[in-house]
N, C-alpha and C positions, 0 to 999 in steps of 0.2 A: 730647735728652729721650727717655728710655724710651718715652713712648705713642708716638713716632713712627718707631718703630725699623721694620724690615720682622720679619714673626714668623718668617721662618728663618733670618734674623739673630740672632733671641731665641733663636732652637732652637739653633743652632748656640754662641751664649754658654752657653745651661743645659748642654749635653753636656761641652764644655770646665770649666768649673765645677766640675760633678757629679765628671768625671774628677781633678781635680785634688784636688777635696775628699778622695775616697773614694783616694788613691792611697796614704794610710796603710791601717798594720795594722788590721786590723777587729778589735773586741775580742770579748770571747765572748759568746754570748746573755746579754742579761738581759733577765727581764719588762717588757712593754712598760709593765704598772701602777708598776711600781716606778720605771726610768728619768722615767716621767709626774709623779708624785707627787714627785719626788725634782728635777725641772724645775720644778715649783710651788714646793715649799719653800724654795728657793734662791731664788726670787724674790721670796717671801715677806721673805726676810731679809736681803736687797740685795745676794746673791753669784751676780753676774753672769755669773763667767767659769764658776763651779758650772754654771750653769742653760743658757749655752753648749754646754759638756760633753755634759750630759744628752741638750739637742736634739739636738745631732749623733750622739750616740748612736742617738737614737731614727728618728734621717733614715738611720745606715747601715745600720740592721736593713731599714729599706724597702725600699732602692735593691737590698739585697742579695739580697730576696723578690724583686725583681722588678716591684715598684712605684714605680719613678722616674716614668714620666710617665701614675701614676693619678691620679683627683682627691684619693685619702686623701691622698698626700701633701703635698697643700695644706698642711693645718693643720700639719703638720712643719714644713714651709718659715717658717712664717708666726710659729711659734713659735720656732725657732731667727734668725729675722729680728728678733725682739723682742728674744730676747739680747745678740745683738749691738748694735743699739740700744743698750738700759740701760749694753750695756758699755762706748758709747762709739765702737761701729767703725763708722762707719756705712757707708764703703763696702761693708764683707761686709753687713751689712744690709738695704743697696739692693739689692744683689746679689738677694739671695735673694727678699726681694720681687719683684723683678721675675721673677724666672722661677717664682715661685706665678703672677704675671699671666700666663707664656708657658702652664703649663699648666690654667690655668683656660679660657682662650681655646682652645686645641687640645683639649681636650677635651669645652668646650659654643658658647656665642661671646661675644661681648665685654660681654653687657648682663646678664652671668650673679650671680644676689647674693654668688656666693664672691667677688668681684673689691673690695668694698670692702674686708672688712679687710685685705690687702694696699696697696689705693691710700691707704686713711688710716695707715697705717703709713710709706708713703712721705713722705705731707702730713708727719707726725709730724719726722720725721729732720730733713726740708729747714727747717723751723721749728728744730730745736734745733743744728744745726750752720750756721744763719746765711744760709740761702737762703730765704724766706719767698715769694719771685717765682715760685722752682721746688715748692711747693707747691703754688700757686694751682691748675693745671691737675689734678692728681689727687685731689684735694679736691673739683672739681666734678665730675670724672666719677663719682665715688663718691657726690655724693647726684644725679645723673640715674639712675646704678643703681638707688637707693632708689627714688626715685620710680616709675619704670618698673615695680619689682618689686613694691612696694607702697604705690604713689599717692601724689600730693604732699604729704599730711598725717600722714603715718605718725610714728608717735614713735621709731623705731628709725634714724630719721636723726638725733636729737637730736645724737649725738656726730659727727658731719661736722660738722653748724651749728657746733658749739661751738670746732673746730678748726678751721672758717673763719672764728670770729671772731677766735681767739688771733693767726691770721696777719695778717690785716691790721691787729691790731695792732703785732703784732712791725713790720710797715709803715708805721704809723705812720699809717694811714689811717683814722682814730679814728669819722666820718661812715658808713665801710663796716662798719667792728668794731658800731658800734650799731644798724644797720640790720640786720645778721645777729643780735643778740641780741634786736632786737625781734622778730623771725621765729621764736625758740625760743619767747618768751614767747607769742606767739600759738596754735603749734604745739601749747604745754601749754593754754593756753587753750580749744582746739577741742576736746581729749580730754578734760580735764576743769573741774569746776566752777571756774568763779574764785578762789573761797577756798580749793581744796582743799590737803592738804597739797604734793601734787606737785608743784605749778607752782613750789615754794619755789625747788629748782635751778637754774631757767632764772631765775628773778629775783636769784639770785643774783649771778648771769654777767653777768648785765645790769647789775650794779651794778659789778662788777670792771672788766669795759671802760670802764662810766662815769669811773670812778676811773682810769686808766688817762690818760685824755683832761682828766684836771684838772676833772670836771665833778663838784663835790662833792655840790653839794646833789642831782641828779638820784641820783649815786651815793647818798646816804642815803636819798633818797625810795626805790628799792629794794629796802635793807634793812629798812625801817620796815614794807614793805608784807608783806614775807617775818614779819615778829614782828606782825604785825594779823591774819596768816591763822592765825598760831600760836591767837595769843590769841582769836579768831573760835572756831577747833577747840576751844579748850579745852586745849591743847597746852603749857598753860605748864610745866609739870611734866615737859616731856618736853625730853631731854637736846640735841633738835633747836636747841630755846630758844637754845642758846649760838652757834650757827653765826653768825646772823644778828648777834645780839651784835657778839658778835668783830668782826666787820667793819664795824659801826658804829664799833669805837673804832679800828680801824685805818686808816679813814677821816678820822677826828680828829684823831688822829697823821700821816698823809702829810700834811693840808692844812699842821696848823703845818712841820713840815717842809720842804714846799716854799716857804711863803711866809719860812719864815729864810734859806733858801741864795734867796733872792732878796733879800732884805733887804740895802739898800747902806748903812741908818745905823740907830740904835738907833731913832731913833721910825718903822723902820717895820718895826720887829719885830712876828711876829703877837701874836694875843692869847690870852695863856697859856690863856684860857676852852679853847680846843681841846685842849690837853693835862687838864685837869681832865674834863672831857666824856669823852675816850678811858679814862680811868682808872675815869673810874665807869663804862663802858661792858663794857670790861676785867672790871672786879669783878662787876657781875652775872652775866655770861657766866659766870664760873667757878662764880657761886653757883647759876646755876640746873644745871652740868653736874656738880658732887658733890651738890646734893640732890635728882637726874630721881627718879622713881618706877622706871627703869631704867637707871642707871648705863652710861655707854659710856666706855670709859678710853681713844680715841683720844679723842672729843672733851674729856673732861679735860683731855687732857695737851694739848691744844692751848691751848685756854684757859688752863694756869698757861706753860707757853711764851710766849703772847702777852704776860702782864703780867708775866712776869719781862723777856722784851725791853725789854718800856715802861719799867723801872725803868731796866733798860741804857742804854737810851738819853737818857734822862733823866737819869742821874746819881747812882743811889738804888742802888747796889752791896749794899749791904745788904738791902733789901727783895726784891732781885732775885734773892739767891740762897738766899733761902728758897724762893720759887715753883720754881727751878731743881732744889735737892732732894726738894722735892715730886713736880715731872715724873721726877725722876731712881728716885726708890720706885717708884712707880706706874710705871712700864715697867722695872721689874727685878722686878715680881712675878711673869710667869710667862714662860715661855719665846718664845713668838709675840710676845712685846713686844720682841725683842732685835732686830729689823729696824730699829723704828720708832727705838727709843732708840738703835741705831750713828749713823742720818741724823741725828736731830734734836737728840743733845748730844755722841757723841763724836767728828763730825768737826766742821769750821772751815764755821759758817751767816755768810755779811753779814750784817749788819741793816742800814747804811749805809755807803755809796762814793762819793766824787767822783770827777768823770770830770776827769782834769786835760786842761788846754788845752794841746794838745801842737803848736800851729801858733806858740807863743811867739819862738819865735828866728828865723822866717822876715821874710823883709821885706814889707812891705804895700803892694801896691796903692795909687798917690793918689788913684784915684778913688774906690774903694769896701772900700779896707781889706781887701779878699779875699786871703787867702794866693797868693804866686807859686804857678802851675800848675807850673812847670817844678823839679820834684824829684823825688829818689830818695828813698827809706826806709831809714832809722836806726832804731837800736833798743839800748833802755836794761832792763836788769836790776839789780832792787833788791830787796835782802832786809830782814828784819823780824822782830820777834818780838810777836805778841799776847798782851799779858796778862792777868791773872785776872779783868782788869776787860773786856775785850774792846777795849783801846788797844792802838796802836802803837807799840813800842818799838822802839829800838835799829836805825832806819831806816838802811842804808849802799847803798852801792853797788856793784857787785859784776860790770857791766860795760855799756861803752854803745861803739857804734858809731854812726858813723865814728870819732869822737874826743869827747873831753869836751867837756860845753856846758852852760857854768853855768846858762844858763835852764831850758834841759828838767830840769834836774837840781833846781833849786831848785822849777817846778812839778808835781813829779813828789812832791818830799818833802812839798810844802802841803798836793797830795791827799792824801798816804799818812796825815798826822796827823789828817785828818778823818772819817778809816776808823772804823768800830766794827763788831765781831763779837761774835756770844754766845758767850760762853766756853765751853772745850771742857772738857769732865768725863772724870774716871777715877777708876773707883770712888766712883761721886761727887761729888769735889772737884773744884772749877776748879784748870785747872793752866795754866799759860803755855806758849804752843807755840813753841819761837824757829829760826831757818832757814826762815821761808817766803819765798817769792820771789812776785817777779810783775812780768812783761815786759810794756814797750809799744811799738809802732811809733808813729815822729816823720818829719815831711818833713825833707828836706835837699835844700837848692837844690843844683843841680849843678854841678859846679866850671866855668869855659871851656872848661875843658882836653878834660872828656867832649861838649862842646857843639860843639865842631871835629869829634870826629872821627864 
């Protein structure tokens, strides 16, 4: 684990690094505002390896001043750390992260407030590339920072809390995710009024984990309480209105959801009432965000996204892709909207996946049905093509190791038909995207033959 390293151990990783980074040709000055501006807009627009580019740009002009182990170079570090992130690398990400920590530390010491955004950038990675244990620790050093630097109530810890609680729930530790959400909500609480608008985002939070944990009703109590403080303000006019909306019907929609993929016979199918609820939930949310007193065309387009989904998923193809050309105008009318509209219709979103039961062709346990321990990993590759409807077509196989095994194979196609995606737009129209793949790993008992030797 990085905090535990020795720091001339650190030293000695950031020099090697630095060296390696900088061992290409340096390119020619450009203003540091330009390069800056030019790192933002890239990220603005979800051109990751752009904004890459840019920061290491703006990290060789330092190192070549003469400023590798000042503190300006921090925020170089920390921004080019981000890059990498969004782009996906996260070793080069941690990397750099950690040697912003080597010289934050050798330059002031350990309880200094540059040290957060580095440690919650780390939290960040180890969360999205599947280590949620290896965040816990820089997560909390990052709000003992806070606090130290600016007392235990401070509101500038908000985004630790928030990213302590997204991990323990990526952990599934649903008890510890609510207990840090109740701590935001307090946090807003303490700074301001009860009903003020602010405390709206931490009740938010607090509903998502709720919902997260299957805990419906608490999760809409919540939201309810976020649209009372609206409607308390006077706020109904205002474009915020939809936020809370939205997630009331999205609420509606997971609950029936989840109780149909649990549903082992027809009468215990849920009751459609939660899908009719979501839909009028849906439709306000959209009506109050085209008719705010000030219009905000991200929350728009959320809102016709959300109920053009619900159609998708519902089975209403028609209705679904009028909302879809809707969002589709509205983020093609001016340029800073081409970020939002690449993410949210011209690539491939889920809106629903089963996880197939990949322990099927192992042998069971008499006593307790548990998959044999004693296996190696297999692995199956299948392609697909999503059509205009956001269904699976044309499901084949395309390669699986050790050998073919009609069960994995046959549970692998039941998940895949029960996939739905929002359909991917160009210029517009839905188009059917075909060649996508997607690999899984399956146990494999192991032969005698490996067991001898």
């Amino acid at each position: 684990m990085f905090l535990l390293l020795p720091r001339k151990l650190l030293k000695l990783l950031s020099v090697a690094v630095l060296a390696l980074f900088f061992s290409a040709p340096l390119c020619a000055d450009e203003p540091d505002l330009t390069l800056q501006s030019a790192y933002k807009e890239a990220l603005a627009n979800g051109q990751y390896a752009e904004a890459e580019l840019a920061a290491k740009r703006r990290l060789q002009q330092a190192i070549r001043d003469g400023k590798r182990d000042q503190l300006s170079t921090v925020s170089l570090l920390n921004d080019l750390a981000f890059a990498q992130y969004r782009n996906e690398d996260y070793d080069a990400a941690l990397q750099n992260y950690e040697l912003s920590i080597v010289l934050v530390e050798s330059n002031t010491d350990m309880l200094n407030w540059r040290l957060v955004e580095p440690l919650l950038g780390i939290g960040r990675l180890q969360v999205d590339r599947g280590r949620p244990d290896l965040a816990l620790l820089p997560v909390e050093r990052a709000l003992h920072v806070h606090a130290v630097n600016e007392g235990p109530h401070s509101l500038s810890q908000s985004a630790a809390l928030e990213l302590l609680a997204d991990t323990y729930l990526v952990m599934a530790e649903y008890a510890k995710a609510t207990d840090v959400a109740d701590r935001l909500v307090i946090l807003f609480d303490r700074n301001y009024s009860r009903d003020s608008t602010e405390i709206i985002p931490a009740l938010m939070r607090k509903g998502r984990i709720l919902g997260a944990a299957l805990e419906w009703r608490d999760e809409r109590d919540a939201y309810s309480d976020a649209v009372s403080i609206l409607r308390k303000r006077r706020n109904t006019s205002s474009a915020l209105m939809a936020r809370p909306l939205i997630a009331l019907g999205s609420s509606h929609q997971a609950e029936y959801f989840h109780e149909y993929l649990q549903a082992e016979a027809d009468d215990e199918l849920p009751d459609t009432m939660l899908l009719e609820k979501a839909e009028k939930y849906y439709r306000a949310a959209l009506d109050h965000a085209q008719s705010a007193d000030i219009p905000d065309w991200r929350i728009t387009s959320e809102a016709q996204l959300a109920i053009a989904d619900f159609y998708v998923l519902t089975e209403q193809p028609v209705r679904a892709r009028r909302y879809y050309r809707d969002a589709w105008q509205l983020l093609s009318e001016s340029p800073e909207r081409a970020g939002q509209k690449r993410q949210q219709l011209e690539m491939i979103v889920p809106l629903w996946q089963v996880t197939p039961d990949l322990t099927v062709a192992l042998p069971r346990d008499a006593d307790d049905g548990a998959p044999n321990s004693d296996y190696d990993t297999g692995y199956i590759v299948v392609q697909f093509t999503v059509n205009r409807r956001g269904r699976l077509t044309n499901i084949g196989l395309l390669e699986i190791e050790p050998e073919r095994n009609a069960a994995i194979e046959a549970e692998v196609k039941s998940a895949l038909t029960q996939f739905i995606y929002r359909p991917r737009f160009v210029s517009g129209a839905a188009v059917a995207i075909p060649e996508q793949k997607i690999r899984y790993q399956f146990p494999v008992v192991r032969s005698s033959r490996d067991d001898s030797q």
